[in-house]
Structures are given as C-alpha cells and as structure tokens.
N, C-alpha and C positions, 0 to 999 in steps of 0.2 A: 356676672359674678367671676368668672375668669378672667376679665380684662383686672377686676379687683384684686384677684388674686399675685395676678401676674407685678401689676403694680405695687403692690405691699411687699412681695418677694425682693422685689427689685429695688425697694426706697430700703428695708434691713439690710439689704447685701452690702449696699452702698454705705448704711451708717457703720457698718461692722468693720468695710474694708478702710474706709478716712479713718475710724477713729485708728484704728492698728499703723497704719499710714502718720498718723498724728505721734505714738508713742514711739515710731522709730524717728523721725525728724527728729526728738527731743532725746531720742538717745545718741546721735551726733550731733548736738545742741554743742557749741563751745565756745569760748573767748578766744579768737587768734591772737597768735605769738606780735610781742612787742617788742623793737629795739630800741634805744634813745641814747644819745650821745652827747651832753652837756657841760658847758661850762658854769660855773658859778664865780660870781666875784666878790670878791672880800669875803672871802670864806678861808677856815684852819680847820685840822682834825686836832681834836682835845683827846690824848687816851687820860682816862680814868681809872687805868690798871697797867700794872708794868706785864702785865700776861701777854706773852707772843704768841702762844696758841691760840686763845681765844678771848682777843683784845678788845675793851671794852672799851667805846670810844663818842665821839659826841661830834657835829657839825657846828662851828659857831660862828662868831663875827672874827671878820680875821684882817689879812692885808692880802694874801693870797687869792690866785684863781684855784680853783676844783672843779677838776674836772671829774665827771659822773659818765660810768657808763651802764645802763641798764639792759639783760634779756630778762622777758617773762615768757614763758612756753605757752606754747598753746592749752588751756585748761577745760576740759569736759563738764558739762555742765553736772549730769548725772556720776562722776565718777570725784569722790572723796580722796582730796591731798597726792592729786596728779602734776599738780601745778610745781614749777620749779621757776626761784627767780636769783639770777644771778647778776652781784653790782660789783662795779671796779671803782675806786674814788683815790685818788691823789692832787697831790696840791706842786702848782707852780708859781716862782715868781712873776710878778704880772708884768713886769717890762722885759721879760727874755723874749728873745722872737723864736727861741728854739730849745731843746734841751735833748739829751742823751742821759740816761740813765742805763748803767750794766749792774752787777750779782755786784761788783766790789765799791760799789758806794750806794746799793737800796737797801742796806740797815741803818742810815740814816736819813732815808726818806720813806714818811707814812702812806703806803702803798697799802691799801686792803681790799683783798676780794671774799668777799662773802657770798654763800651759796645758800640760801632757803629753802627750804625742800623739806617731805617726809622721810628721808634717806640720812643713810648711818654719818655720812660726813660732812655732813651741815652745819654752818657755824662760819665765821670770821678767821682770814688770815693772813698776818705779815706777811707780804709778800719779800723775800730776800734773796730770789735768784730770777735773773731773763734781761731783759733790755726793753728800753719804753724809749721810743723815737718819736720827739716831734718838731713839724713846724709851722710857723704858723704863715697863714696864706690871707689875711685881710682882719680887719679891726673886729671878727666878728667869729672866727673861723680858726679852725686848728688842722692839720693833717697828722696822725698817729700811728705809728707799729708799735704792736705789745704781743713781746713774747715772753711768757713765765711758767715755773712752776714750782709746784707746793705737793707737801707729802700730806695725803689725806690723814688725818689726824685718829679714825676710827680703825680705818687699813691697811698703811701707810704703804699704800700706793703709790707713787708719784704722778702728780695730773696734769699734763701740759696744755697750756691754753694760747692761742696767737688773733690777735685780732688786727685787723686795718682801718681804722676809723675815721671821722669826718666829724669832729664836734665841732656843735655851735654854742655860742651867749647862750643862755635862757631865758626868756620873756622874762618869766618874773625870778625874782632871785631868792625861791624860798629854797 
C-alpha cells in the first residue's frame, strides 16, 4: 500500500509539475523577428491622395523595379498587439545600374515608410529628407545605404532610420 502510495504521489507531482512546465513554454511561445529585402519588377506606386502625411497609395503594374524592404518583430504568442512591422518601398528605373538619391530631389521620388503597430505614430510616410545609395552587383541583386528621417506625426519627434541592405528579385512577382 505504500509502494501505492508513494507511486500516485509521484505520477500527480509529475502531472502538476509538466503541466505548469507546459503553460510557461506557451508563455514564451513566439514568431521570430523577419527581414526581407526585395525587388519587384514592373511595378509603380499609384497615390490616390495628395495627403503627405498619411498617403494613401496602391502597388500596380508598372515599368519600374520596387524595391520592398520588410521588418516584422518578434511577436509573443500570448501577448495582444506586441507585434510591430515596418516596410520601405521605392521605385527605380530598371536599366540604371545605380542611383543616389539626397533631401533635394526625394520630393519627387515616392519613397514611403510605413510603420504598423499598436503605438501612437503608426501610419505611412513621404519620406523627404536622407539619402538612398545604390548599386547594383549582378542581374539579380542590388547593394543599398538608406539613411532618413520623418517627424513622427503623433509626437513630432524626429525618427532616424539607416539601413545596409542586400536586395534581391523576388520569385514571384506579386
């Protein structure tokens, strides 16, 4: 009867301690953080509003490359509108092998970075001040520095972002 004992003590202790064991794994449950760096081709941006704040705009068929740059953050499975995705998309002529863009000629290139988020300055926007260097290293391939910044629209803060990038083609070209 004691061996019974001991054994039924020891199979609850066990179920008690996995399951708790079980409900903390799922509270570090998450989707890790995503980069992507993409070309598109024959692609334009269409705005559908002359709004620079918060430009309201369309991807279509074009003559253009676009290039796309994606982050998504890392997102907690159990934790509600933690997630943050931030996209950069500009378009190039598709026969340059290179291109420089600065602050005095990117108001007339559609340049948008838009930030997703549950946070106050969330939204699309004209980018019109930094430099965007690139050039291109194979039929396939791009080399980029992007330096900019934007006055947050909720705080007006100014938010400086720099990236070094490495886009490629995209399989498919949706």
């Amino acid at each position: 009867m004691k061996l019974f004992s001991t054994i039924a003590f020891i199979l609850v202790f066990n179920v008690i301690a996995f399951s708790q064991n079980n409900e903390d794994s799922l509270m570090n449950a998450f989707t890790p953080e995503k980069k992507s760096a993409k070309i598109f081709t024959k692609k334009a941006i269409q705005f559908n509003s002359n709004d620079s704040i918060n430009p309201d705009y369309e991807l279509k068929a074009g003559n253009n490359l676009l290039f796309e740059y994606e982050f998504r953050s890392k997102e907690y499975l159990q934790i509600a509108d933690d997630e943050i995705v931030e996209r950069l998309i500009f378009t190039i002529n598709p026969k340059a092998k290179r291109f420089y863009f600065k602050s005095s000629n990117l108001k007339n290139i559609p340049i948008l970075y838009t930030q997703s988020c549950f946070c106050r300055d969330a939204g699309t926007y004209k980018i019109k001040n930094g430099t965007f260097i690139g050039t291109k290293v194979n039929s396939t391939t791009w080399k980029v520095k992007i330096k900019f910044s934007y006055i947050a629209r909720n705080s007006n803060l100014v938010v400086k972002k720099s990236y070094t990038l490495t886009y490629k083609i995209a399989k498919n070209n949706d």
